[in-house]
C-alpha positions in Angstrom: -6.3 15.1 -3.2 -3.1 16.0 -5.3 0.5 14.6 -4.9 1.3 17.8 -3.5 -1.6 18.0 -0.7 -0.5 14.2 0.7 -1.6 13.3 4.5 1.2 13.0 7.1 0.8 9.4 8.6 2.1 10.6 11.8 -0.3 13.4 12.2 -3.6 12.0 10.7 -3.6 8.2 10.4 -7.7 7.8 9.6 -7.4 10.1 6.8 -4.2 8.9 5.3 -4.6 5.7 5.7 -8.6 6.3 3.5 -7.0 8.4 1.0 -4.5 5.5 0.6 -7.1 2.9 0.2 -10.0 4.9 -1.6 -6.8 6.2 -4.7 -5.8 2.3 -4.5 -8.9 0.8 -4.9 -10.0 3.1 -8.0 -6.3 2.6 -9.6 -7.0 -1.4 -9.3 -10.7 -1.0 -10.6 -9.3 1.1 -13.1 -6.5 -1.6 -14.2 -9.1 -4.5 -14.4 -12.0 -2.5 -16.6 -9.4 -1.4 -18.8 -7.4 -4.6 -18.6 -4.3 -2.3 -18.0 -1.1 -2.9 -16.0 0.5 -1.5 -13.1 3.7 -1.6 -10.7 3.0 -1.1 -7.4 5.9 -0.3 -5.6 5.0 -0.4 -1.7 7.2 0.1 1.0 10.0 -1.9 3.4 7.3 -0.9 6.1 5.3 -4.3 5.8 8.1 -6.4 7.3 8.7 -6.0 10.9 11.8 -4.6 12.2 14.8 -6.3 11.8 18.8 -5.6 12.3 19.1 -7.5 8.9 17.8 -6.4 5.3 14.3 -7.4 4.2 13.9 -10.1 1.6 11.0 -10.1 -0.6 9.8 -13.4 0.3 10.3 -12.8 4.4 7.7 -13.0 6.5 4.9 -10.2 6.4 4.6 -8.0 9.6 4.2 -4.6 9.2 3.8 -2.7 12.7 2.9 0.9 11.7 -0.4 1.9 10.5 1.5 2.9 7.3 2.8 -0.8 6.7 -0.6 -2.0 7.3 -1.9 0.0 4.3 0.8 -0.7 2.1 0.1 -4.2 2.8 -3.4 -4.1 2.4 -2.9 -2.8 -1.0 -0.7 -5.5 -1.8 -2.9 -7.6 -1.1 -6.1 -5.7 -3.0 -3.8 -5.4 -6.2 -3.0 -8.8 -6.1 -6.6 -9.7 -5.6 -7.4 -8.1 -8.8 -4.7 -9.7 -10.4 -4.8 -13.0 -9.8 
């Protein structure tokens, strides 16, 4: 799947949410057999909602099936990094 062809969240969770995980997963397999780094930008979308700005350290609570993807990939690149 190219940049061009992404998946709409809000119209097809299941497969944007796997195409998500599958491109994550082989960038972070990529980054550890090459010994390579990245910078992951994820989204605002894995804190819950609030009426005041995230911090960076806040507490984790995403509560759209978009959040929960950006944070599992947090957490997988992390995994690999650590």
């Amino acid at each position: 799947m190219g940049f061009n062809q992404a998946i709409n969240y809000n119209r097809n969770i299941a497969d944007a949410r796997s195409a998500d995980l599958d491109i994550a997963e082989k960038l972070a397999n990529y980054c550890k057999r090459n010994e390579t780094k990245l910078i992951f930008l994820s989204s605002s979308a894995v804190y819950p909602p609030s009426t005041i700005p995230a911090r960076e350290d806040g507490t984790i609570g995403p509560v759209t099936p978009y959040g929960n993807a950006k944070y599992y990939i947090e957490q997988l690149f992390a995994d690999v990094s650590g």
